[in-house]
C-alpha positions in Angstrom: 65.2 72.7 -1.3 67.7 75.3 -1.7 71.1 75.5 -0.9 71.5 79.0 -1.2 73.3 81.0 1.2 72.2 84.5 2.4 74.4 87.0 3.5 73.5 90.0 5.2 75.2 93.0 3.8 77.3 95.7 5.5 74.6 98.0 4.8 71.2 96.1 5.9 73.4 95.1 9.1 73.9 99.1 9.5 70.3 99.4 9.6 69.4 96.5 12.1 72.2 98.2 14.4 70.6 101.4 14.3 66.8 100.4 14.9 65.7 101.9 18.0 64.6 99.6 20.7 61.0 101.0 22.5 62.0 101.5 25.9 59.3 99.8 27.6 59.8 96.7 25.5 64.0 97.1 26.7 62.8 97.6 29.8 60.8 94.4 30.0 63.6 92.4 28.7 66.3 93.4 31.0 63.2 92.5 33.8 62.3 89.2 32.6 66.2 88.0 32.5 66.8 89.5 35.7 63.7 87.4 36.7 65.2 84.2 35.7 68.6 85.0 37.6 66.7 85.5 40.9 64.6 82.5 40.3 67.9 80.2 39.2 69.9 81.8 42.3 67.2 81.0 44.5 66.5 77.8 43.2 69.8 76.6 43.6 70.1 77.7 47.2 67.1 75.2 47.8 68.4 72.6 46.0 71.0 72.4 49.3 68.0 72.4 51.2 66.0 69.3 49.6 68.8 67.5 49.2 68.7 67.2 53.7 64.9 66.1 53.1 63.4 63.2 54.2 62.4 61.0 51.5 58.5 61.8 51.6 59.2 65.7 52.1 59.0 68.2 50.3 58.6 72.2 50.2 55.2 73.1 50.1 55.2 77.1 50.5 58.3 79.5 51.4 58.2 83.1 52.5 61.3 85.3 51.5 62.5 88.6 53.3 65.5 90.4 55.1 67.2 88.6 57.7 66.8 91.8 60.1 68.8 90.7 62.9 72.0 89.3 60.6 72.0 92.1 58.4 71.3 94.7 61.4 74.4 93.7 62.9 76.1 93.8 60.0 75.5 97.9 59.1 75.9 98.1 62.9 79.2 96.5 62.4 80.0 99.1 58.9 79.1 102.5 60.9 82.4 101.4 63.4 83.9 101.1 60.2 85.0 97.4 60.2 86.2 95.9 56.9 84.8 92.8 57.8 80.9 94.5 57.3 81.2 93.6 53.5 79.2 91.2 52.2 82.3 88.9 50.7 82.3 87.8 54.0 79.1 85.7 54.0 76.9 87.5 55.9 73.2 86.6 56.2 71.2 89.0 54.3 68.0 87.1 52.8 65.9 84.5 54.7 64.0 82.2 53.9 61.0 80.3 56.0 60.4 77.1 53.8 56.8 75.1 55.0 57.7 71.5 54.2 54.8 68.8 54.5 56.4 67.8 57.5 57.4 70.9 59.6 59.1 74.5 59.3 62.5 75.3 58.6 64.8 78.7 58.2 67.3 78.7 55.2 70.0 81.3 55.6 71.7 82.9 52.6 74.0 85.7 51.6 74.6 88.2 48.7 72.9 86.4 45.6 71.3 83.6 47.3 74.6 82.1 48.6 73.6 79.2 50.7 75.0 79.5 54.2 72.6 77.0 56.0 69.9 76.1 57.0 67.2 74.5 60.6 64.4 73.6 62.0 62.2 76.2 63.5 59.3 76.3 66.0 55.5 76.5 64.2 54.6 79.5 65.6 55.6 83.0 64.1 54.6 86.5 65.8 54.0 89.4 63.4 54.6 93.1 63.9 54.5 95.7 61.8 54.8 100.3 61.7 54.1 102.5 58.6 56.9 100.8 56.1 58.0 97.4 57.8 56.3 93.8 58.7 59.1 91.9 61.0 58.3 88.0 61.5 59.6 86.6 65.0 60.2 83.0 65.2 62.4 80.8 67.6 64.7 78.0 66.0 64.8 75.2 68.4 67.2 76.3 70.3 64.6 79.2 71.3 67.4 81.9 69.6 65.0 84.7 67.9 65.0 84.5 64.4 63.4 88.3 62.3 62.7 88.2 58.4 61.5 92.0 57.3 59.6 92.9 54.6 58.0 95.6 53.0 54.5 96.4 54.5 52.2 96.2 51.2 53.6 91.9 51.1 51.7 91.7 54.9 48.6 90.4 53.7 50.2 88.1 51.3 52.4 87.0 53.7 49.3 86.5 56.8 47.5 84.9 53.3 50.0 81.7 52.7 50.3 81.4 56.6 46.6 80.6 57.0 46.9 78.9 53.8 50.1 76.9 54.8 48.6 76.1 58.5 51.1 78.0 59.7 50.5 79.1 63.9 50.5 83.0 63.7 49.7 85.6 65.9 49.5 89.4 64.8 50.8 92.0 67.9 49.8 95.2 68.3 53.0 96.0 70.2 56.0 98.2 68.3 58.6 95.6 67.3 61.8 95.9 69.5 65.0 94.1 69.3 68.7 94.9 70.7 69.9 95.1 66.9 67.0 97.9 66.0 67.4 99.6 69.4 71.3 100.1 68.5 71.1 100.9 64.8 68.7 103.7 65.8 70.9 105.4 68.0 74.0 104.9 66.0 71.3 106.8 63.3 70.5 109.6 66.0 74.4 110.1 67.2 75.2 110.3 63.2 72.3 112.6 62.7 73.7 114.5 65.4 77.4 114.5 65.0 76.1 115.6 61.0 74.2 118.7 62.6 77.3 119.7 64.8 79.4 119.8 61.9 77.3 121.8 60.0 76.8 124.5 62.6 80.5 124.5 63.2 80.2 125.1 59.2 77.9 127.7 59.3 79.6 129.4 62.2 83.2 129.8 60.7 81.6 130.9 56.9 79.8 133.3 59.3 82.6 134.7 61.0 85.7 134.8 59.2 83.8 134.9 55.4 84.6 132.6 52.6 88.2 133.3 52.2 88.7 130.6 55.1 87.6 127.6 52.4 89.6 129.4 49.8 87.9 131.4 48.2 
């Protein structure tokens, strides 16, 4: 065996530096590590949840999405221009329904996973859906409405593990409605609104008294 040291020169060093990386292959990497983040994150916000287990339970299935209401209120909260919108201040933005072999529970977290907590919920989840969105309804035990969103292309892989899971679901033809959506779209109109006024006040001045009025 040899005990030969090799040393890479300043020169072959140069020319490992300067290879070009193919893009897609780049791409892929910065993917799969961001991959392994979100799966350690969430892993370790589950960890608090098995640790309140029984002894003979387990997780069998979970179901991740937006915690509508939570995060609602929270941009709600940001267009009145409250400091205390920002997400350092724990503010339920993912949700996650775990199916244990024993019943269902709700685990609350905030930006990166951040376990915030976690409760039973009742077997029974209502789903609506529009164009974009699928919204999940459930009650905690309390009877307090609970809403996880989603995107609507994960709604048949979503109805899939809840059939799967034996999961009590229902699928409504209604338009989902809640006090958080009803306010967030009219905050969205009156700032749609107040946007357009500005702009025809805009307009108007540019209009009537030229250019020079701006400056120039």
């Amino acid at each position: 065996m040899s005990n030969k040291v090799e040393y890479v020169s300043d020169e072959e060093m140069k020319d490992i530096e300067n290879v070009e990386v193919d893009e897609n292959i780049e791409t892929k990497i910065k993917n799969k590590k961001a991959d392994i983040i979100y799966k350690e994150l969430l892993n370790k916000a589950l960890d608090e949840v098995r640790k309140s287990l029984e002894f003979d339970e387990y997780i069998e299935e979970k179901i991740i999405g937006r915690d509508y209401k939570a995060d609602t209120t929270r941009i709600i909260v940001a267009g009145a221009g409250s400091i205390i919108a920002h997400p350092i201040f724990d503010w339920s933005s993912a949700m996650i329904l775990i199916k244990t072999n024993k019943r269902l529970l709700l685990l609350e977290t905030a930006q990166y996973f951040k376990y915030l907590r976690h409760y039973e919920v009742e077997n029974k989840v209502t789903i609506y859906s529009d164009e974009e969105l699928v919204y999940l309804s459930l009650n905690n035990l309390e009877s307090s409405e609970k809403v996880i969103q989603n995107t609507i292309d994960c709604k048949d892989n979503i109805v899939k593990k809840l059939k799967e899971n034996n999961i009590a679901f229902e699928i409504s033809n209604n338009e989902f409605v809640c006090t958080e959506k009803v306010v967030v779209e009219k905050q969205g109109k009156l700032f749609w609104i107040g946007g357009l006024i500005i702009l025809i006040i805009l307009l108007y001045n540019l209009i009537t008294k030229g250019p020079s009025l701006y400056g120039y």
